[in-house]
N, C-alpha and C positions, 0 to 999 in steps of 0.2 A: 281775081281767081274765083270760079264758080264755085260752091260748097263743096257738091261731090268730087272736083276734081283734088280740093284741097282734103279730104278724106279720105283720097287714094294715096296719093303723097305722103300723108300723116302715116297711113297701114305699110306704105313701104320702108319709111322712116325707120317704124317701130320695128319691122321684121327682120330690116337690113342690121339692127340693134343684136336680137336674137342671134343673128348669122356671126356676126362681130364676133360673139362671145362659144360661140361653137356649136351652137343646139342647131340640129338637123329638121329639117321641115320637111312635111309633104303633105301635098295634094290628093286625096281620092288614091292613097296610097303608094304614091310613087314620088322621090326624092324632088323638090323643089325648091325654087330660088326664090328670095322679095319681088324680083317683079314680073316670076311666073304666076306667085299668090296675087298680089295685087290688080295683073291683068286681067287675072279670071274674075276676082270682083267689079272688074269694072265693066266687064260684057254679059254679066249674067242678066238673063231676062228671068223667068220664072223659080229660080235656084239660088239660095242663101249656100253657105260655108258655116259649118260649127267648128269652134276651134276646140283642141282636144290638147292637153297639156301633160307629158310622159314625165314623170318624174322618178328622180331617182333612189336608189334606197334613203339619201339625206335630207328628202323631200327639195333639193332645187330639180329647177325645169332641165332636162336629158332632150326632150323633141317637143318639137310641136306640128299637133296634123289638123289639115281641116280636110272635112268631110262633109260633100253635097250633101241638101238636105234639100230636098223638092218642096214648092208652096204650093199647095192644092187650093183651088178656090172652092 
């Protein structure tokens, strides 16, 4: 298994993790799945994801979003 494929795997792993336990994701602002997120990471050409982590008044995680972040050379 090539690296990057097995760091796709690993991100969907993790997210499908998140989902398990109930916390909502999204995408560039719109509700998404582990391997909506994960897809998007794996065709991005010039474009990272920052992940952004909503928490609740008890401070556990409520959402997690990731948000394009363009790479300017």
């Amino acid at each position: 298994m090539q690296h990057n494929e097995k760091m796709y795997r690993d991100l969907f792993a993790e997210l499908s993790e998140f989902e398990r336990y109930g916390i909502h994701m999204r995408m560039d602002g719109e509700i998404a799945s582990p391997l909506q997120i994960a897809t998007a990471h794996m065709v991005k050409e010039k474009v990272t994801y920052m992940r952004d982590y909503i928490l609740d008044e008890e401070g556990r995680v409520e959402e997690l979003c990731f948000d394009k972040v363009e790479i300017l050379n």
